[in-house]
Every structure is written in structure tokens, then in C-alpha cells.
C-alpha positions, -999 to +999 in steps of 0.1 A: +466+880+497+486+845+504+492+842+539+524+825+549+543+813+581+582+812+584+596+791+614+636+803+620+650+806+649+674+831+645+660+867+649+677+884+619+670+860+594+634+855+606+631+897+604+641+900+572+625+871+551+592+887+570+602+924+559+609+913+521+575+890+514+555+917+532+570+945+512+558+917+482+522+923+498+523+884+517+505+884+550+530+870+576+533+850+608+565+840+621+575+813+644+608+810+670+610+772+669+594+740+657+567+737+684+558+769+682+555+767+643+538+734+643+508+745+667+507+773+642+500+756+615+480+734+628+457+760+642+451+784+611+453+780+569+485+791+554+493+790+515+530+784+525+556+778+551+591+786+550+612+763+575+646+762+589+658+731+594+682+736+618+657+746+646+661+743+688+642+710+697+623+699+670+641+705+641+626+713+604+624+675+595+602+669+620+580+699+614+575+692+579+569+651+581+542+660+609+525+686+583+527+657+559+511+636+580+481+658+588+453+652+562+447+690+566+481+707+555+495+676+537+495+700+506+505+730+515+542+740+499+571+738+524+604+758+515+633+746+535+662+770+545+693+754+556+727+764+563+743+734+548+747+728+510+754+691+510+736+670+490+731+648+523+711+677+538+693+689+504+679+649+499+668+648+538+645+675+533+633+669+502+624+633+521+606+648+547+586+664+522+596+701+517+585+709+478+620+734+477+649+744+496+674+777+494+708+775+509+718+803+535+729+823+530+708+836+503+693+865+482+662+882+493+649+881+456+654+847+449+639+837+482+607+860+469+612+844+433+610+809+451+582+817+468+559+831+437+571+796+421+560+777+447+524+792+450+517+794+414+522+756+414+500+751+440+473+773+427+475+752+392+463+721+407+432+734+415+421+739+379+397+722+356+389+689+374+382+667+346+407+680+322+435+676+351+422+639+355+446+611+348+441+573+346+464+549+337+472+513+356+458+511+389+461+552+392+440+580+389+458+612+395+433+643+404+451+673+400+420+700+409+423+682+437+459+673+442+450+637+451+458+601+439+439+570+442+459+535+436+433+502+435+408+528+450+424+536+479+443+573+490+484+575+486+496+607+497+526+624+482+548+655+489+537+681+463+572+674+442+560+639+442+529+646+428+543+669+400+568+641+392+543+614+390+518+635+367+543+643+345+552+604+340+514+594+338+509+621+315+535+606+289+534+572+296+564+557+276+582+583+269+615+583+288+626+616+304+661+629+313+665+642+351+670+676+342+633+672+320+616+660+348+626+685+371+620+718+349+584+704+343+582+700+378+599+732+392+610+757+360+639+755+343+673+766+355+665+751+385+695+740+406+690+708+416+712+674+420+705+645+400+706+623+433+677+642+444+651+635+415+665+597+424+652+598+464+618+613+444+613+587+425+624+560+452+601+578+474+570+573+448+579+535+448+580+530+484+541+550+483+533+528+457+541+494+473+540+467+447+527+493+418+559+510+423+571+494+391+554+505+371+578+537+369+610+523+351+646+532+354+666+537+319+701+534+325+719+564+314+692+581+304+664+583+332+630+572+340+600+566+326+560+552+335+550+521+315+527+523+288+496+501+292 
């Protein structure tokens, strides 16, 4: 049974994400605010969070790039709820390093579909070790053990990063539309704006420091990882 935490503030909301995943048969802990959320977390194994990002005090941005930061939860998926639809607000979280988001308000089956997305993703990366083992420049990607080494040494990346960059290192050369990139990464039909695959990719740069260009921008097309 997956055990998952959800950190919302607001009562009613909080109630009845916890009523729907446990009627999915998900063990649940719920959180009123970001302190209380982040002690949580720290303190116990969860397979997911769900996080508001409007929260009293520390708000959902900081929760989830403190997670990111611990070598212990780096990896575990993050949906982000948020009241807001603007891009602005979408590409923030996705910075901090939530892997998903849903707008509020929202469906209760498409909040349970997310979540059955999100952990079956996560539960890929720990298969076959040496099948799931890619190198290519100064990379090797280790997807049993959703970690990457560049020149030897440890980059970590949000869990989107890490599907985005697999899938470029996997088909080095090829060049891959937006939309491509993000149903390998999250399904198709997802919704999902073509600025945020952008901030992913400039995120993966920044992690990469000078290697960073190794993934390529195609003008009016999209992007793709240099062949070797």
C-alpha cells in the first residue's frame, strides 16, 4: 500500500483529497501547513506528497525545494495544487521541483488518475539496473537508481528533469517536438504549456554547468541531445 502525505491548509479540500485516495486503498497523512508538512516528511518514508502551494507561512515552494534539497526525499513525486492557472504560477512550481500540478478547483478522479501516474513513474525507475543504464558524453544516467553522474560527480534533478533528460540521452540526435517530450515524460494528453518544457530544459542546463550544451535548441521545432 503507497503511503502518501497531503499538506493543505484549508480543511475541506484537505478532507476530501484524503477521503478519495483512501477509498483508492492509499494510506494517508495530512498536514495543516508547510512546517508541519515538512517535519513530516522529513521524519517518515512517503511514496508521494501532494502540496498546496498557497500555504500560511511557508508556502508550497519552499516545502518542495527543501525536499529537493534533502538527499533522502529528493525523489519522491510532488503534486502541486494551486488555485491559480497562470502559466507564472504553473512554471514556479515546476521550478521548485514538483514532478505535476492540478489546478483547483479540480476533479476528484483526475486528482486520483494523477496520482496512479505519478507512482507508476516512480516505481519504473527502479527496474533492471543495467538495462536502465545510459552513457553518453560526460553522463551516465542510472535509472534503477534515479541518479546521474556528470565527470563522476552527483547532479540532482527533479523527477521531470530526469525523465526529460533520459529521454534525450536515450535518442541522442534525434530532435523532439515539446509535445513528444512531454508525453514520454508524463502520458499523452497531458495539459501542459510549452513554456514549461522550456524552464525544464533551462533548468537541466543550469544543473549541468558547462555540459549544459550539450542539449540543443532547434528553432521551431524543439530540442535535442548531441550525438557523440
Amino acid at each position: 500500500m503507497a503511503k502518501l502525505l497531503i499538506i493543505e491548509d484549508e480543511a475541506d479540500i484537505r478532507e476530501l483529497i484524503s477521503f478519495n485516495l483512501e477509498m483508492n486503498g492509499y494510506e494517508v497523512q495530512k498536514a495543516r501547513d508547510g512546517e508541519e508538512g515538512l517535519d513530516l516528511a522529513k521524519k517518515s518514508d512517503y511514496d508521494l506528497i501532494i502540496l498546496d502551494l498557497m500555504l500560511p507561512g511557508m508556502d508550497g515552494l519552499k516545502v518542495c525545494s527543501q525536499l529537493r534539497k534533502d538527499a533522502n526525499k529528493k525523489d519522491i513525486p510532488i503534486i502541486m495544487l494551486t488555485a491559480k492557472s497562470e502559466d507564472e504560477d504553473i512554471i514556479k512550481g515546476l521550478e521548485s521541483g514538483a514532478d505535476d500540478y492540478i489546478t483547483k478547483p479540480f476533479s476528484p478522479r483526475i486528482l486520483v488518475a494523477r496520482v496512479k501516474s505519478a507512482l507508476r513513474r516512480s516505481s519504473h525507475d527502479v527496474s533492471d539496473h543495467e538495462a536502465n543504464r545510459i552513457s553518453i558524453h560526460d553522463l551516465v544516467i542510472d535509472t534503477a537508481r534515479h541518479e546521474i553522474l556528470l565527470a563522476g560527480e552527483p547532479i540532482i534533478l527533479s523527477a521531470t528533469e530526469f525523465g526529460i533528460l533520459q529521454f534525450l540521452a536515450k535518442n541522442p540526435g534525434w530532435v523532439f517536438s515539446r509535445n513528444q517530450i512531454i508525453d514520454f515524460v508524463k502520458g499523452e494528453d497531458y495539459p501542459v504549456t510549452a513554456r514549461s518544457v522550456d524552464v525544464q530544459i533551462l533548468g537541466i542546463r543550469k544543473k549541468l554547468g558547462e555540459r549544459g550544451n550539450i542539449i540543443e535548441t532547434v528553432r521551431g521545432i524543439g530540442y535535442r541531445m548531441k550525438g557523440e
